[in-house]
DOLOFI-434999 format. One record per residue: residue in three letters; x, y, z of N, C-alpha, C in turn. Coordinates in steps of 0.02 Angstrom, whole numbers. Last residue first. Layout:
BEGIN
{site "ALA"; {X; Y; Z}; {X; Y; Z}; {X; Y; Z}}
...
END
This chain:
BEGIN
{site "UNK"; {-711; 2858; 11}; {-701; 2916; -28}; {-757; 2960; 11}}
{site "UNK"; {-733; 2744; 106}; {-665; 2781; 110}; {-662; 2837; 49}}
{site "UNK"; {-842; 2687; 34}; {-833; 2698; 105}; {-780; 2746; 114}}
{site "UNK"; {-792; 2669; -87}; {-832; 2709; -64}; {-855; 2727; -3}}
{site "UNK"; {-706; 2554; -62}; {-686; 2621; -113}; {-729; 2683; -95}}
{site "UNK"; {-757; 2450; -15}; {-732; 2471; 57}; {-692; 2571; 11}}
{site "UNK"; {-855; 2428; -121}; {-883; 2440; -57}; {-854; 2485; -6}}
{site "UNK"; {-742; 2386; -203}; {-799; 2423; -217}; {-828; 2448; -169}}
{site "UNK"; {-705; 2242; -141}; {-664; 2311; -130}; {-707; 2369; -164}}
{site "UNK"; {-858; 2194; -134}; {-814; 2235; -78}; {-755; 2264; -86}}
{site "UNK"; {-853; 2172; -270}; {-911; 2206; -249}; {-880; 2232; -179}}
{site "UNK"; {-710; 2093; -305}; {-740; 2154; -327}; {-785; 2201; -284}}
{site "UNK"; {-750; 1961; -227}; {-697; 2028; -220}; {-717; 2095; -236}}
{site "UNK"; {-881; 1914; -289}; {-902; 1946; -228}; {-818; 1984; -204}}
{site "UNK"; {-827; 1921; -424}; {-868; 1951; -395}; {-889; 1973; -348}}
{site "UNK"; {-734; 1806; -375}; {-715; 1856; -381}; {-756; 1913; -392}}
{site "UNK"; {-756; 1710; -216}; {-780; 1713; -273}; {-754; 1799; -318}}
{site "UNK"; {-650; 1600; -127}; {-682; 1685; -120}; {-684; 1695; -182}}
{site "UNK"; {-659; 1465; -69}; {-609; 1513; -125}; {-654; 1578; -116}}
{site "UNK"; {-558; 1350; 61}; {-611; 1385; 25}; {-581; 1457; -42}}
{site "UNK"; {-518; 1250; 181}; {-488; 1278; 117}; {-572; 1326; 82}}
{site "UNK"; {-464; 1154; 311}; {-498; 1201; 288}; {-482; 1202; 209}}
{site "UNK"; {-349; 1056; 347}; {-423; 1058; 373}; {-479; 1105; 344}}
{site "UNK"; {-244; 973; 283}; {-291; 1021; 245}; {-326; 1000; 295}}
{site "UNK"; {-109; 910; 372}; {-154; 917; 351}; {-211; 967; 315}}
{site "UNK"; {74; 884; 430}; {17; 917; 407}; {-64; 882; 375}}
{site "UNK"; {187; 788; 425}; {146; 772; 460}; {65; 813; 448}}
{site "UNK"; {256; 814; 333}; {272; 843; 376}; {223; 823; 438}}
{site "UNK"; {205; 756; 206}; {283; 723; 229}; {293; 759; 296}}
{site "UNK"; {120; 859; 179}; {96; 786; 199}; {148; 758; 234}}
{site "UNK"; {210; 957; 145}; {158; 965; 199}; {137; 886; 229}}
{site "UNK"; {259; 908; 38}; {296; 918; 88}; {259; 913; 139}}
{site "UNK"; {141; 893; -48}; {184; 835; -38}; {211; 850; 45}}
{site "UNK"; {113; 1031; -83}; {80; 1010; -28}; {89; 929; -8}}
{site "UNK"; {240; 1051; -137}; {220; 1105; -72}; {171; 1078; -33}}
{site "UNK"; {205; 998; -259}; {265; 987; -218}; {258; 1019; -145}}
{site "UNK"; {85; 1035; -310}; {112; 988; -295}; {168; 966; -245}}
{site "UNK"; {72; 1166; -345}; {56; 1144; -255}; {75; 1099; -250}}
{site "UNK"; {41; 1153; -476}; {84; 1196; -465}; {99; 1186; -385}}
{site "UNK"; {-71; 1070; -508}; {-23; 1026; -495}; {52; 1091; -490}}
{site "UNK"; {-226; 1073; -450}; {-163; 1113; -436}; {-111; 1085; -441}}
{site "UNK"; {-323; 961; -547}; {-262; 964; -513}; {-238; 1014; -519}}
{site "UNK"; {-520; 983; -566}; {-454; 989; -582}; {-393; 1008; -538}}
{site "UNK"; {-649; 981; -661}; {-607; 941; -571}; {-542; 948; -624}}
{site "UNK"; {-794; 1044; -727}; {-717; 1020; -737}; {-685; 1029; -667}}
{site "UNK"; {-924; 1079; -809}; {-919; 1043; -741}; {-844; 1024; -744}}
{site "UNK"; {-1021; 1179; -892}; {-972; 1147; -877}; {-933; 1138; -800}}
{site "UNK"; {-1183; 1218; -952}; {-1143; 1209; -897}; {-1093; 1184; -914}}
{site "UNK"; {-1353; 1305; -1013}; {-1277; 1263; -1030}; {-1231; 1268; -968}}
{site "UNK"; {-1521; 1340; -957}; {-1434; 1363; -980}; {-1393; 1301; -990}}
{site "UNK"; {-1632; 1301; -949}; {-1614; 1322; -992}; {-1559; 1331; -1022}}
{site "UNK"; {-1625; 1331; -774}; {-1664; 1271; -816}; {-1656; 1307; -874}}
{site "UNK"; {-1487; 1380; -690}; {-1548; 1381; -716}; {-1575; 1351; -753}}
{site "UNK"; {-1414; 1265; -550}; {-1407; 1282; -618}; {-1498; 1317; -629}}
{site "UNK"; {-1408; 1199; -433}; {-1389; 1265; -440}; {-1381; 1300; -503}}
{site "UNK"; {-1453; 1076; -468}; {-1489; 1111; -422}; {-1476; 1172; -411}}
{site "UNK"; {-1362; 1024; -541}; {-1418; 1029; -578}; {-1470; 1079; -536}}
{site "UNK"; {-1251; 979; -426}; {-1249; 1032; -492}; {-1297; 1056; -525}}
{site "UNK"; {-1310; 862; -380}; {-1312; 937; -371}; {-1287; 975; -391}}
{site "UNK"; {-1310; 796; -505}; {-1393; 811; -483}; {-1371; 873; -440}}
{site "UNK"; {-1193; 771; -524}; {-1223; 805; -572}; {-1289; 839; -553}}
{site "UNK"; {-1132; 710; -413}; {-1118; 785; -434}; {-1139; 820; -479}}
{site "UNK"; {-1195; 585; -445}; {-1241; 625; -383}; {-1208; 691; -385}}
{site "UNK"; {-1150; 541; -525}; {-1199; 556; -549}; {-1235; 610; -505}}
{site "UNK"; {-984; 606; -539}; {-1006; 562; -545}; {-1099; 575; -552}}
{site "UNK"; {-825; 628; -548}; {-866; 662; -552}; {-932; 603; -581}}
{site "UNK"; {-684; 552; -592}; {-728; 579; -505}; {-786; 608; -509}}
{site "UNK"; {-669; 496; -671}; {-728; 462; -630}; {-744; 503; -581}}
{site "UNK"; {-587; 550; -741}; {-567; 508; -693}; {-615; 450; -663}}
{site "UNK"; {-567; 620; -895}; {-651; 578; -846}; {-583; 521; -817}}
{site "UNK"; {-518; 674; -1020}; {-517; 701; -957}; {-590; 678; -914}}
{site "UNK"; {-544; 640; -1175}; {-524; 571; -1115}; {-516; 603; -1044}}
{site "UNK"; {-501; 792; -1249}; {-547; 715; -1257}; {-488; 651; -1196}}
{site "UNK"; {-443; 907; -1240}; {-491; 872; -1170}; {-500; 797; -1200}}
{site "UNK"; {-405; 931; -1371}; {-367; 930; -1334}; {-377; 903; -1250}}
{site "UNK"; {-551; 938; -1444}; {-487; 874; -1441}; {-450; 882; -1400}}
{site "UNK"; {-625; 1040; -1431}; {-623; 997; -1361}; {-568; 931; -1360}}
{site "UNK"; {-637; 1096; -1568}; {-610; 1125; -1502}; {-578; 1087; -1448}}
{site "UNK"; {-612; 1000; -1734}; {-650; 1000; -1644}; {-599; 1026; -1598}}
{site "UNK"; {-689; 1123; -1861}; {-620; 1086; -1817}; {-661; 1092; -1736}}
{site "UNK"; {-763; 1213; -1901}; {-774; 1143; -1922}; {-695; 1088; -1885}}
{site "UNK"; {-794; 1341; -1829}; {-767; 1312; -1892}; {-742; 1241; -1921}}
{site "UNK"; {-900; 1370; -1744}; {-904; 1341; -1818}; {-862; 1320; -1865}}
{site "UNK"; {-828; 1364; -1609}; {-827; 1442; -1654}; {-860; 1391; -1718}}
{site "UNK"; {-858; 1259; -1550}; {-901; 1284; -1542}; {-881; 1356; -1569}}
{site "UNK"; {-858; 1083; -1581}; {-844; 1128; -1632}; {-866; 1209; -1605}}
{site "UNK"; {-932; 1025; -1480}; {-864; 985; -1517}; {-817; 1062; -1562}}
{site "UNK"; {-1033; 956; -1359}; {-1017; 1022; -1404}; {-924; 999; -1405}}
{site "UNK"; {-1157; 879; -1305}; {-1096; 860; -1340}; {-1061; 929; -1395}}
{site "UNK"; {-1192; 868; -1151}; {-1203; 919; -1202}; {-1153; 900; -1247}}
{site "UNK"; {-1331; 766; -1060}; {-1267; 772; -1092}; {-1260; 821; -1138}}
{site "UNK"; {-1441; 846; -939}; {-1429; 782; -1006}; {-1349; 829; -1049}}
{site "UNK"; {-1518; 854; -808}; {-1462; 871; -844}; {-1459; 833; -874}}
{site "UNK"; {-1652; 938; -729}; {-1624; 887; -731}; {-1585; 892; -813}}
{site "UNK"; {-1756; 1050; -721}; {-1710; 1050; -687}; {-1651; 999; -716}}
{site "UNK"; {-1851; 1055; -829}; {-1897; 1023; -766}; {-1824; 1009; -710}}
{site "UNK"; {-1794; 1111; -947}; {-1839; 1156; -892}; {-1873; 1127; -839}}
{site "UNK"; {-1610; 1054; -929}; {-1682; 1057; -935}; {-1745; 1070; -918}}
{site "UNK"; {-1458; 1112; -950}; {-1515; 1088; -885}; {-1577; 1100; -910}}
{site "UNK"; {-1329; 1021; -1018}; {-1382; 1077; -1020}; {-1426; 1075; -979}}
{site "UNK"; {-1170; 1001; -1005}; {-1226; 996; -995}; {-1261; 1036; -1015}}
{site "UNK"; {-990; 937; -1012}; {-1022; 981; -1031}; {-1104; 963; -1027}}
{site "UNK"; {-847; 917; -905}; {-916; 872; -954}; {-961; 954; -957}}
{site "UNK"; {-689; 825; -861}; {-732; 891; -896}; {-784; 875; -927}}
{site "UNK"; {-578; 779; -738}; {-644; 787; -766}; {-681; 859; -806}}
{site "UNK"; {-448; 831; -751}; {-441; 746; -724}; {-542; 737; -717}}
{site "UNK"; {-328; 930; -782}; {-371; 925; -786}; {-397; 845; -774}}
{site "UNK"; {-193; 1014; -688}; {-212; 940; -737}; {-274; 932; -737}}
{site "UNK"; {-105; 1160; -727}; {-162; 1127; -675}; {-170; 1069; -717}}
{site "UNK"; {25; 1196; -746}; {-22; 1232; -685}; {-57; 1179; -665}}
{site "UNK"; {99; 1159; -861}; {96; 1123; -806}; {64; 1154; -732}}
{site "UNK"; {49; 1224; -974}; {117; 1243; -942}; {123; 1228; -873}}
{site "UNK"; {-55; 1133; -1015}; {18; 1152; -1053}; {72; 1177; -1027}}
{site "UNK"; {-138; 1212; -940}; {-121; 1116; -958}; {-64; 1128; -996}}
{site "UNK"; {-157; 1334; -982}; {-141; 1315; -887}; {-124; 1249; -897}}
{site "UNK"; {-215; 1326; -1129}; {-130; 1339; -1096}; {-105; 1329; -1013}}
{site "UNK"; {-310; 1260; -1092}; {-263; 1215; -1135}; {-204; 1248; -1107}}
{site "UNK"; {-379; 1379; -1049}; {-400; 1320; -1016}; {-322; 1260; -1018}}
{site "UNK"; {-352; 1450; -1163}; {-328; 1483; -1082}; {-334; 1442; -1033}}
{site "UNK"; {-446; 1407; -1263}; {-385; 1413; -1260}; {-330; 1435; -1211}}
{site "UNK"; {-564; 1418; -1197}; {-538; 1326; -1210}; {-456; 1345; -1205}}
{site "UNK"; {-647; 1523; -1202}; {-586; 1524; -1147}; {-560; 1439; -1129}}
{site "UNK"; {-713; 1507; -1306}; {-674; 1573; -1296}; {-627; 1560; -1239}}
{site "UNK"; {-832; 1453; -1320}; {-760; 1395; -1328}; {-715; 1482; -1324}}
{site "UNK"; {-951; 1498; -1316}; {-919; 1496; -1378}; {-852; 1464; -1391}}
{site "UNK"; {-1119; 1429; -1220}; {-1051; 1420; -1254}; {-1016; 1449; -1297}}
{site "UNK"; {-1261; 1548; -1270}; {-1214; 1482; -1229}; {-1151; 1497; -1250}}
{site "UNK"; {-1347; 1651; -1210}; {-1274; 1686; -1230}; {-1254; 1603; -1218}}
{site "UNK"; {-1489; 1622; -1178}; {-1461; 1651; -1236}; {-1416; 1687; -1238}}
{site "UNK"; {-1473; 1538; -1048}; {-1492; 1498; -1121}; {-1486; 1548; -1180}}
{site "UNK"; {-1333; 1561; -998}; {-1382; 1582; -996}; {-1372; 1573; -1061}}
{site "UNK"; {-1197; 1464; -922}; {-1239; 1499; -987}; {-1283; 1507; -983}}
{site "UNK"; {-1083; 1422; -791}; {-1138; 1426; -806}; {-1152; 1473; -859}}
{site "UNK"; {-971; 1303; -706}; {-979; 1380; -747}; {-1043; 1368; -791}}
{site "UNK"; {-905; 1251; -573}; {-966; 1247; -616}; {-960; 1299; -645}}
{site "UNK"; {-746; 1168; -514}; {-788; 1231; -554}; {-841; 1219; -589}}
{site "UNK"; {-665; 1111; -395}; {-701; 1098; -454}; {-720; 1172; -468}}
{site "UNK"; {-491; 1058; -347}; {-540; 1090; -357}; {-573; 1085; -414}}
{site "UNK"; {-377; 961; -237}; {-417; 964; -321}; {-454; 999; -307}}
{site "UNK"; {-163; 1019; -212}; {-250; 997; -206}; {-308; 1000; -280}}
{site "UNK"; {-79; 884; -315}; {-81; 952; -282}; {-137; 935; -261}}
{site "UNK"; {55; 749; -274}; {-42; 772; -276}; {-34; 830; -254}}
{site "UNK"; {148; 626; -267}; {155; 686; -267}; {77; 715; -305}}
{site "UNK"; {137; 518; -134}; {118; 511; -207}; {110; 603; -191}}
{site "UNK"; {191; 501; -6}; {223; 465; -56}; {222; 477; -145}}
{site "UNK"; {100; 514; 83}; {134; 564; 73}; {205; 540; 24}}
{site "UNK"; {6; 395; 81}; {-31; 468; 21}; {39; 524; 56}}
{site "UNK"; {78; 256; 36}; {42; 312; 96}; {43; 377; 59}}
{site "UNK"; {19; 127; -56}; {64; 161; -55}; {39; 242; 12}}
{site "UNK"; {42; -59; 0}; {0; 0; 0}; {44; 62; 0}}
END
């Protein structure tokens, strides 16, 4: 058995990103997606694409091509399904989605932490916490604390 301070693992985080049913998808930020994979930031290890249907519930979105031009965007993803992402992350996913819109669902390795959070493990350490502070809600308070102070 191998002990998890043995196997070099950044931490994983997910992301739901969400379309409103009339602005979906254009694949505009595949290419900024590819380059964080490319220059060894982050490993992608699930990506699926959805639509949520007006009675809530999610069916597969197979989008391949999404500027038209007849070349598939998503080749560079094809085979990113660990498994981790599974049916019951879909249903709640489906619960925070609007009925209409398009979604992407992608788990993915900080593999820039890798080593840093190896050590940590090798140190005896642990992740008890972690969370992300949404950048909108940054914005809206340093916004807040701008006007307060003018």
């Amino acid at each position: 058995m191998v002990a998890d301070t043995d196997i070099e693992l950044g931490p994983i985080d997910y992301l739901v990103v969400e379309w409103s049913g009339d602005r979906p998808p254009t694949g505009q930020a595949l290419p900024m997606l590819a380059d964080l994979v490319d220059r060894g930031i982050i490993r992608i290890l699930d990506l699926r694409f959805v639509q949520v249907q007006a009675d809530g519930s999610l069916a597969g979105l197979d989008i391949s091509d999404f500027d038209g031009d007849g070349a598939n965007d998503l080749l560079v993803f094809e085979g990113a399904t660990s498994g981790l992402l599974d049916d019951e992350d879909l249903a709640e996913a489906a619960r925070t989605l609007t009925p209409g819109s398009a979604a992407a669902l992608l788990v993915y390795e900080n593999t820039w932490a890798a080593p840093f959070a190896t050590a940590l493990r090798k140190g005896g350490a642990q992740l008890v916490a972690g969370g992300r502070i949404p950048v909108n809600a940054l914005i809206a308070q340093l916004d807040a604390l701008e006007q307060t102070s003018a």
